[in-house]
C-alpha positions as CSV (number, residue, x, y, z in Angstrom):
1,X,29.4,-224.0,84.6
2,X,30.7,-227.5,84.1
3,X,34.8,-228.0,83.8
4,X,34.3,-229.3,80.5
5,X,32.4,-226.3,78.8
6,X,34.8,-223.7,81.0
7,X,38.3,-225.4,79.2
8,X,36.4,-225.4,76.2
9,X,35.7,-221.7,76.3
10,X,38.9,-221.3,77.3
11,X,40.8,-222.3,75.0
12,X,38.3,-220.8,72.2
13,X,39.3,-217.1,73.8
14,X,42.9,-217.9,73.6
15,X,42.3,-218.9,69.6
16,X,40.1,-216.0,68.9
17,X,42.9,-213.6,70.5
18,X,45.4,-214.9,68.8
19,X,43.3,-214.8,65.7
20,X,42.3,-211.3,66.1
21,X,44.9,-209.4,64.7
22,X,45.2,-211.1,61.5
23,X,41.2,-211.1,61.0
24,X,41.5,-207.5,62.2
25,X,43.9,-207.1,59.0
26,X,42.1,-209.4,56.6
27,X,38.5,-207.5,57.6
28,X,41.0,-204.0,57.2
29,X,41.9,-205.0,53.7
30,X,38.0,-206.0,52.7
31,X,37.1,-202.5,54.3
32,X,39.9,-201.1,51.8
33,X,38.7,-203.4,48.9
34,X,34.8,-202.3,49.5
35,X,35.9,-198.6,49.4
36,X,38.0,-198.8,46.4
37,X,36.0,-201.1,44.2
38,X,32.5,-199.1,45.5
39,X,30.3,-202.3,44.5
40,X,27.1,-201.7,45.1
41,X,25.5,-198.7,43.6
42,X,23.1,-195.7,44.2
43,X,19.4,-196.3,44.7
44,X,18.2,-193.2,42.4
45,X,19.3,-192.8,39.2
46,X,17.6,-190.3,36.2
47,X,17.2,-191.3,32.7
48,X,16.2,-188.7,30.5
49,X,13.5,-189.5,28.3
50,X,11.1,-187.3,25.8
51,X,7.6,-185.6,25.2
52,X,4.6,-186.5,26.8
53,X,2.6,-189.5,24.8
54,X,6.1,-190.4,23.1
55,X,8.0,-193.7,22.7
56,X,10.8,-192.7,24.8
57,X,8.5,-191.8,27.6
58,X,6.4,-195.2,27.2
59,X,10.3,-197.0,26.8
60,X,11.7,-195.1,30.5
61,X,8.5,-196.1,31.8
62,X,9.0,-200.1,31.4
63,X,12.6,-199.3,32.4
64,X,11.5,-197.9,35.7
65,X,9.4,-200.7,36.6
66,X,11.9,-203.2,36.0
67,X,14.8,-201.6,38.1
68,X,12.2,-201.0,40.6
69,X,12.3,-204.6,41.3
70,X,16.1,-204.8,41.9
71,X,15.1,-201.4,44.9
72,X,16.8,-199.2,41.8
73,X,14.5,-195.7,41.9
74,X,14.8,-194.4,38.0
75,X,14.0,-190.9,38.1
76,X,12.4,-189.7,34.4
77,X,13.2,-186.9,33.3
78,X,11.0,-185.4,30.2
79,X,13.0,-183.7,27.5
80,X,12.3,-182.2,24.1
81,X,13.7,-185.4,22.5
82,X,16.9,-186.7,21.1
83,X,19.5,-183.9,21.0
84,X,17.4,-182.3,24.6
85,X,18.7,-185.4,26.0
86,X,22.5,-185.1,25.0
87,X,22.6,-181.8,26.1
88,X,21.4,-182.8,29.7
89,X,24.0,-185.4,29.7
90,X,26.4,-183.1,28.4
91,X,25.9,-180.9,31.6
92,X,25.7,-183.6,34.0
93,X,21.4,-183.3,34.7
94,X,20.9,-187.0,33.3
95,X,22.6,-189.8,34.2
96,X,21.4,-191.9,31.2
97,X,18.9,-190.6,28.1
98,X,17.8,-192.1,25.2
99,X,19.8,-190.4,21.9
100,X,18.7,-191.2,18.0
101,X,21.6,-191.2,15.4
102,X,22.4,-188.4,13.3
103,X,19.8,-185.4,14.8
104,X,22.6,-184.2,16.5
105,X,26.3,-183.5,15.6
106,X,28.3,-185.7,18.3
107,X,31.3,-183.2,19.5
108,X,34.8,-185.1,20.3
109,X,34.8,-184.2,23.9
110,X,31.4,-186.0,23.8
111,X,33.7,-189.4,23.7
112,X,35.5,-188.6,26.7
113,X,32.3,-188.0,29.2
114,X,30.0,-190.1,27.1
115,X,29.5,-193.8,26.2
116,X,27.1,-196.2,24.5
117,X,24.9,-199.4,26.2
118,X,24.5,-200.1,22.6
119,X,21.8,-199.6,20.1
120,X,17.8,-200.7,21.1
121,X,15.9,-200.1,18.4
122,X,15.0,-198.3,15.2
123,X,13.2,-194.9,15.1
124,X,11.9,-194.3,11.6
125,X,11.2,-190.9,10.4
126,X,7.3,-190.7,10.0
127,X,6.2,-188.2,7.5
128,X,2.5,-187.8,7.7
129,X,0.4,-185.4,5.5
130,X,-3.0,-185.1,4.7
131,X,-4.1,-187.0,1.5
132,X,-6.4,-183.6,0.4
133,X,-3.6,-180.6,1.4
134,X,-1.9,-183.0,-1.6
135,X,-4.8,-183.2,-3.9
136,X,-5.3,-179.6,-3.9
137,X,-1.7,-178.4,-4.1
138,X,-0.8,-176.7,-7.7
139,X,2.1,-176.3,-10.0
140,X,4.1,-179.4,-10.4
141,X,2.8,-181.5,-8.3
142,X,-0.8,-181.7,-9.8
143,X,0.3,-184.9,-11.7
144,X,1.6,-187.1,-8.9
145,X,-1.6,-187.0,-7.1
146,X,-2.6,-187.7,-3.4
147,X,0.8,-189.2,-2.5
148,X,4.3,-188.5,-1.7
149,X,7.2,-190.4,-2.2
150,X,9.8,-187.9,-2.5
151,X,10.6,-184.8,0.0
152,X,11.0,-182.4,-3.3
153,X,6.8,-183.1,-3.6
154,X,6.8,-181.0,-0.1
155,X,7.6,-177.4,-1.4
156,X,4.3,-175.0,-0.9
157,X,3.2,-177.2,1.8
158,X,3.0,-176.5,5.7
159,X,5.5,-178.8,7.3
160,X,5.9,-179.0,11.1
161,X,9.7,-180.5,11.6
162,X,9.3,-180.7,15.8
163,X,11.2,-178.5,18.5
164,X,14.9,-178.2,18.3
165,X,15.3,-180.4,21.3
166,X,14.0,-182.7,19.1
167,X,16.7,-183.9,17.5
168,X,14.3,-184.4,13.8
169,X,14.7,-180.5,12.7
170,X,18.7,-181.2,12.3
171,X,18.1,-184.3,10.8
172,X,15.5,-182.9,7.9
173,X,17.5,-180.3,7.1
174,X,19.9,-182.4,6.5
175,X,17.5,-185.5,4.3
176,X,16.4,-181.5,2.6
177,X,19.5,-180.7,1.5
178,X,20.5,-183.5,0.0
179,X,17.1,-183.1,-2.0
180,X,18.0,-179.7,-2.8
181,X,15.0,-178.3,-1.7
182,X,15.2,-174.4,-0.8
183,X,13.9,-174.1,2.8
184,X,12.4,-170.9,1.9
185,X,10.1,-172.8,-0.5
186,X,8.2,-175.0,2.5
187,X,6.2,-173.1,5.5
188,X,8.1,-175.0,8.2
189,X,6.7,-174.6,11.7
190,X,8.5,-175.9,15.2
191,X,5.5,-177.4,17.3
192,X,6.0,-179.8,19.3
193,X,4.5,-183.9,18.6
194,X,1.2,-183.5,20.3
195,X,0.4,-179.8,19.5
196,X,1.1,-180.9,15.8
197,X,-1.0,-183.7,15.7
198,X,-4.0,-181.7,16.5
199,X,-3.0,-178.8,13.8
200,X,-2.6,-181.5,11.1
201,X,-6.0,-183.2,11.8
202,X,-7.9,-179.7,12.0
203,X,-6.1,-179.0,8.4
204,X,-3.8,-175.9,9.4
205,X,-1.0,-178.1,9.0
206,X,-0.5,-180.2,6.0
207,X,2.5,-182.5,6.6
208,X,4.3,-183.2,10.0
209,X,7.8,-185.4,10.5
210,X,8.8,-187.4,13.8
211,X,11.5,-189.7,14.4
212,X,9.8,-192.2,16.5
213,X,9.5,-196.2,17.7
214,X,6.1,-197.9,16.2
215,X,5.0,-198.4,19.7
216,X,4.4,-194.3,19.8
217,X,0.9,-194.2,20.7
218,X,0.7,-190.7,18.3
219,X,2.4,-193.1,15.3
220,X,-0.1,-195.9,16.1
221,X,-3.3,-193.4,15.8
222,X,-2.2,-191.8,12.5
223,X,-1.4,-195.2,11.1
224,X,-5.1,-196.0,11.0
225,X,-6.7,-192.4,10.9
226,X,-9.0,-191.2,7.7
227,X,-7.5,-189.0,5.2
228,X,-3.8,-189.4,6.9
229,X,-1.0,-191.1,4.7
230,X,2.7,-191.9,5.7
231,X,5.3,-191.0,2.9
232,X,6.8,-193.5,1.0
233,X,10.6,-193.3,0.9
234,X,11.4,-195.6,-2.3
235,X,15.0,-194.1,-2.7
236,X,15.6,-195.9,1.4
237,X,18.3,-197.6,0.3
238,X,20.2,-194.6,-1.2
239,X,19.6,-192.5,1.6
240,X,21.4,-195.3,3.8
241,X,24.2,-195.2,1.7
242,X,24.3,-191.6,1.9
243,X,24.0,-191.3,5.3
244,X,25.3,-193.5,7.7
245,X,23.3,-193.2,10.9
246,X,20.3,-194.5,8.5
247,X,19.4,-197.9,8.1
248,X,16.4,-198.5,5.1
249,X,13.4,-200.6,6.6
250,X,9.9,-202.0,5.7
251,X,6.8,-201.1,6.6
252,X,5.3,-204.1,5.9
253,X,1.8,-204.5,4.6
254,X,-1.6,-204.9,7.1
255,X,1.1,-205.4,9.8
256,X,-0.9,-202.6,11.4
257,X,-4.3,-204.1,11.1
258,X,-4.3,-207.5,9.1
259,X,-8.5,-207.2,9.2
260,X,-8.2,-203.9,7.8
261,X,-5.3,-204.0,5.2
262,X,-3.2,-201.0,7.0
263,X,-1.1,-200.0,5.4
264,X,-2.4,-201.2,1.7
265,X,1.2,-201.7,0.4
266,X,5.0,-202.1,1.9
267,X,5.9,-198.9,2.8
268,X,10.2,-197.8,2.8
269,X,11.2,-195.9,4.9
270,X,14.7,-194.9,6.3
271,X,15.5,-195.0,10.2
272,X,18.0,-193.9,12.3
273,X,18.7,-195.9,15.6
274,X,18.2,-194.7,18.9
275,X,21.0,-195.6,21.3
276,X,21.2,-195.6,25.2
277,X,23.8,-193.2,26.5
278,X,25.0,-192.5,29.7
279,X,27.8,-190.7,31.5
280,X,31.0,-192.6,32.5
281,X,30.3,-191.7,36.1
282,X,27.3,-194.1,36.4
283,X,28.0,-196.6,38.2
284,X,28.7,-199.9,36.9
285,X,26.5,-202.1,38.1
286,X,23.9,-199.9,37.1
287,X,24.9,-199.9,33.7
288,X,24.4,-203.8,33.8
289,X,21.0,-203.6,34.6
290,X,19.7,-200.8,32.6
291,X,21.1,-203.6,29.7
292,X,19.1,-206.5,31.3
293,X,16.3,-204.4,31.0
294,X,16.8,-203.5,27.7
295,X,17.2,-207.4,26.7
296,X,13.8,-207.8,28.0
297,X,12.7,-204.4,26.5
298,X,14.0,-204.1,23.2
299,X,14.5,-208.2,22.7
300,X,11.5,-209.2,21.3
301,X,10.1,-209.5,17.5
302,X,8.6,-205.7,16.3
303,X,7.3,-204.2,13.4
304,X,11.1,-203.8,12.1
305,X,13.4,-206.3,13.6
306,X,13.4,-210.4,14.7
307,X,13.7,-211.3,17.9
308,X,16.9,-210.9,19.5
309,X,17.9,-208.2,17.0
310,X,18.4,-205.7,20.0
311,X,19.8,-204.5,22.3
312,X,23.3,-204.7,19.7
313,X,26.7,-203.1,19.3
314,X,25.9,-201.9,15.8
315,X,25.5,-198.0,14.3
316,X,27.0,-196.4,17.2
317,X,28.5,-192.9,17.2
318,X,30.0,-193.1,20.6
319,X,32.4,-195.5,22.4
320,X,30.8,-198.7,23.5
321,X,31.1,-199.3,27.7
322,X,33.1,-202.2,28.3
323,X,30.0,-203.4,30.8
324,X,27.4,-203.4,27.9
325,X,29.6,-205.0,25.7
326,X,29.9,-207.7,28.4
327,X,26.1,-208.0,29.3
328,X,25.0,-207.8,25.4
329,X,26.7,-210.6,24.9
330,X,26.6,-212.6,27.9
331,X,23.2,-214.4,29.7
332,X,22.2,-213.0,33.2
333,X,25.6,-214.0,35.4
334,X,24.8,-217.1,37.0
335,X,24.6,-215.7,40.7
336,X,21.8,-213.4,39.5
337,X,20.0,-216.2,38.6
338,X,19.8,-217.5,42.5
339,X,20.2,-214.5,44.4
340,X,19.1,-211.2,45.2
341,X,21.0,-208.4,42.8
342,X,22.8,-206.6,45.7
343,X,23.9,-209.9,46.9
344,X,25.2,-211.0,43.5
345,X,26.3,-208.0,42.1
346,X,28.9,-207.7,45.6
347,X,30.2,-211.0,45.6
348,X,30.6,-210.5,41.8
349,X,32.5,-207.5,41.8
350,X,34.7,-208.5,45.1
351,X,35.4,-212.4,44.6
352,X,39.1,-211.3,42.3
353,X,39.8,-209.1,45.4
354,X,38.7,-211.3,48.1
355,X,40.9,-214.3,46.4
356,X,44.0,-212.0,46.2
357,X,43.1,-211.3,50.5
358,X,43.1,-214.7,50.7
359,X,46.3,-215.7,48.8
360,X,48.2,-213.3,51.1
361,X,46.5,-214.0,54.2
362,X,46.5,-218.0,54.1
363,X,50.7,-218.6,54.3
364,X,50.1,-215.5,57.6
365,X,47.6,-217.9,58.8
366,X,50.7,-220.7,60.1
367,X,52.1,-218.2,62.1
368,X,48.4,-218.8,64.2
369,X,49.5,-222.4,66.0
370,X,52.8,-221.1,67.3
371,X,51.0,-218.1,68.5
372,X,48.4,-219.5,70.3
373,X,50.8,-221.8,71.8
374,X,52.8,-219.5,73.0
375,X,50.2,-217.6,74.8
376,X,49.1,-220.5,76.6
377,X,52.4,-221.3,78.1
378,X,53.2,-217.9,78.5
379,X,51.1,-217.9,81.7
380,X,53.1,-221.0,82.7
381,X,56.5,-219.9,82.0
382,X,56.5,-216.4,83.2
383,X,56.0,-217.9,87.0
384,X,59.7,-219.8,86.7
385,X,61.2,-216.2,86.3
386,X,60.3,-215.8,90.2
387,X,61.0,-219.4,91.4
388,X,64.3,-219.8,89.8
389,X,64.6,-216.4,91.1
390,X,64.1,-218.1,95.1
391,X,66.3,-220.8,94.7
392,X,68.7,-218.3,93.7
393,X,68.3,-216.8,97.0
394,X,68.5,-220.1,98.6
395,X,71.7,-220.6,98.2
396,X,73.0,-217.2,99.5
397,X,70.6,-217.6,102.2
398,X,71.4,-218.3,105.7
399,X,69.4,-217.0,108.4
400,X,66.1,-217.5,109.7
401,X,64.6,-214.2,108.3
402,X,65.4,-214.8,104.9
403,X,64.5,-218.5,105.0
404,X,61.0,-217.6,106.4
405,X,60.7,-214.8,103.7
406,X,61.4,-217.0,100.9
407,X,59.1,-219.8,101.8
408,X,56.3,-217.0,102.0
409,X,57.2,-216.2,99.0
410,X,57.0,-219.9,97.4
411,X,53.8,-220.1,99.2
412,X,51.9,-217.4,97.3
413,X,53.8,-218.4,94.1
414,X,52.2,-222.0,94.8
415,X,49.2,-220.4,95.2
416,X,48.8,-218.5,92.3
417,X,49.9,-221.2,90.4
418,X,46.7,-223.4,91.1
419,X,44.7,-220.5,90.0
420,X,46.1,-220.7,87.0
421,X,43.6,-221.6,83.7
422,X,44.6,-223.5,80.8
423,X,43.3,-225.6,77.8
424,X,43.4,-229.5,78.9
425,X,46.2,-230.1,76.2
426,X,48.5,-228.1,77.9
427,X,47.8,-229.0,81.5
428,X,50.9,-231.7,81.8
429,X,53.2,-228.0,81.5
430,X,51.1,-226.7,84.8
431,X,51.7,-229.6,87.0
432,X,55.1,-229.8,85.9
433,X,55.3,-226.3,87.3
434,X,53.6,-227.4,90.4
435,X,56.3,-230.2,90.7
436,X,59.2,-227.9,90.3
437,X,57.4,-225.4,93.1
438,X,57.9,-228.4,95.7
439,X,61.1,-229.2,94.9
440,X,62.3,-225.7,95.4
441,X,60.3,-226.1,98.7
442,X,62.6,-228.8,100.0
443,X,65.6,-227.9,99.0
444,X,64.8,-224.7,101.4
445,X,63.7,-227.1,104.2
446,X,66.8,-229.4,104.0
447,X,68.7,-229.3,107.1
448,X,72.1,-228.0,106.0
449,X,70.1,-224.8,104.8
450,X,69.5,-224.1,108.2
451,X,71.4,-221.7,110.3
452,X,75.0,-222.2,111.4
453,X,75.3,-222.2,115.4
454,X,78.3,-220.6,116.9
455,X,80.5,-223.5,117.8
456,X,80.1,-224.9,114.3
457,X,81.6,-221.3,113.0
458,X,84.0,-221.0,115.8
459,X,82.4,-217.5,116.5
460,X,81.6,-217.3,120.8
């Protein structure tokens, strides 16, 4: 190996030991940091959704595929709807589920498990009946005709309200009561969406209610079916005084099917809105992206709302998280933009920490020079312990023994001392040692070290 690359190497081992321990604290207190601030999180994560063929199934499906591309595995988990979901996050079985307003009473320990991504969209309550059940029914209804517009028109009918887990029953029991309508005047039935569906179109059901997004693919076939009508809520505006989880919206008309003219007319109607909920224990950086998705999601222009209206911090029953409030408001953080989200999301969560390790490790960092100085000369310095210790012994010295003893001794001294290895900068401090080495070498060959004869002493 040439000199040049040997001193060079040499002196880089004598840095990086005398760098060690303070990189060995500074990668200690990152260690600490990583553990504390847990920054990157799980790969599997369950979101609770709804029936089979509903919105909220479609919604967790487009939510999957979207995390999927940041390596985030969303688990679905199918539910009986709304209030279904709060229960499972209640208990701890979902980590995030899609939960409308007012279908089910929010509980005040429900604030301190439970927290809000904000609100995505608007679930109007879809009342479809069949346009002859209404034709045919008697007593006072005979003079309104085929059409509804008010929930007192549904006494005597067969009305299928959905399963508890649902969420709608609560909620029409509630929009009944305010009506006054006796429940023991309507034949009300608990199937679920699907199941309903078919019993409403074979005529042994003559009204059911959801609570569902337009993009239901059950909402979209009834919208343009024969002989099906949606119920026109003109008293929308009351109701969302009334209640306050209900916001009154438009139906507006052919926005179904300009060609066809569906609907005919603008139809009210009043809608709760269906918020994202998930437990406090999810981790952050999930939460983030669960809203990124739901900007891309729930962002766009619909059937009831302008672009951009969603996701939004309005009509929410439980506490907002502080990391949706952030991403609502906020574009994409700018390292997302560039790199990949793990990547991002790490130096994004550690850069406060990592600047603090740095503010306490940089004035640690001077002590470094000194150090490495002092290891270099160390290997120097520790050799004039044994030759001041010789000429020492010099002086006390006078026979032949101890004379040949001690030049032995400076002999292998010497020679360890041109084995010795240092950087170039400091190789003025060996040959000074060298130097001294001879000196100590004639002051034990000078002549008036040697040994006294006997007439010099007077001894015979």
């Amino acid at each position: 190996m040439p000199k040049t690359i040997r001193y060079t190497l040499l002196s880089l081992r004598d840095l990086a030991i005398s760098v060690g321990p303070f990189a060995l604290l500074g990668i200690t207190l990152l260690v600490l940091a990583y553990w504390w601030l847990d920054p990157n999180p799980p790969k599997r994560v369950t979101l609770a959704t709804g029936p089979a063929q509903s919105a909220y199934e479609e919604f967790g499906k487009r939510y999957a595929k979207l995390l999927a591309q940041e390596g985030i595995t969303v688990t679905l988990l199918p539910s009986q709807g709304s209030a279904d979901n709060l229960q499972l996050l209640r208990n701890g079985q979902a980590d995030l589920g899609f939960v409308q307003g007012g279908t089910s009473e929010v509980e005040p320990a429900d604030e301190d498990k439970l927290e809000s991504l904000g609100s995505l969209f608007v679930e109007p309550v879809w009342l479809f009946y069949r346009e002859g059940a209404v034709a045919k029914s008697a007593g006072t209804r005979t003079s309104v005709g085929a059409s509804l517009d008010a929930l007192t028109q549904l006494q005597g009918l067969r009305v299928n309200t959905g399963t508890a887990g649902s969420g709608i029953p609560n909620l029409m029991m509630r929009l009944l009561a305010s009506n006054k309508v006796e429940l023991s005047s309507l034949s009300i039935s608990g199937l679920e969406q699907t199941p309903a569906t078919m019993a409403l179109l074979e005529g042994k059901l003559d009204a059911i209610v959801f609570a569902s997004a337009p993009e239901s693919l059950m909402v979209q076939m009834l919208l343009q079916t024969p002989g099906i009508k949606l119920m026109n809520f003109p008293q929308s505006e009351a109701y969302s005084r009334r209640f306050a989880f209900l916001s009154p919206v438009v139906l507006p008309r052919g926005v179904v099917d300009l060609a066809a003219n569906i609907p005919p007319q603008d139809v009210h109607l009043v809608a709760p809105t269906t918020a994202l909920i998930n437990h406090k224990g999810t981790h952050p950086a999930l939460l983030q992206l669960f809203v990124q998705a739901g900007k891309q999601i729930h962002g766009g222009a619909g059937w009831f709302r302008r672009a951009r209206d969603f996701p939004n911090l309005s009509n929410n029953e439980l506490p907002i998280a502080a990391e949706a409030e952030r991403s609502i408001k906020d574009d994409k953080p700018f390292l997302q933009r560039y790199l990949p989200f793990w990547v991002a999301n790490l130096v994004d969560r550690m850069w406060l920490v990592m600047g603090i390790i740095l503010a306490v490790m940089l004035p640690l960092t001077r002590i470094i020079p000194p150090l490495y100085a002092f290891r270099v000369r160390s290997r120097i310095f520790r050799w004039y312990g044994q030759l001041r210790e010789i000429e020492n012994r010099i002086e006390s010295s006078r026979d032949n023994a101890t004379q040949n003893t001690l030049l032995e001794e400076l002999n292998r001294l010497e020679h360890r001392a041109e084995k010795i290895s240092v950087p170039l900068s400091y190789t003025d401090e060996l040959y000074a040692l060298r130097g001294n080495i001879q000196l100590v070498r004639k002051k034990l060959q000078r002549p008036n070290l040697t040994p006294a004869s006997p007439a010099t002493t007077g001894l015979l």
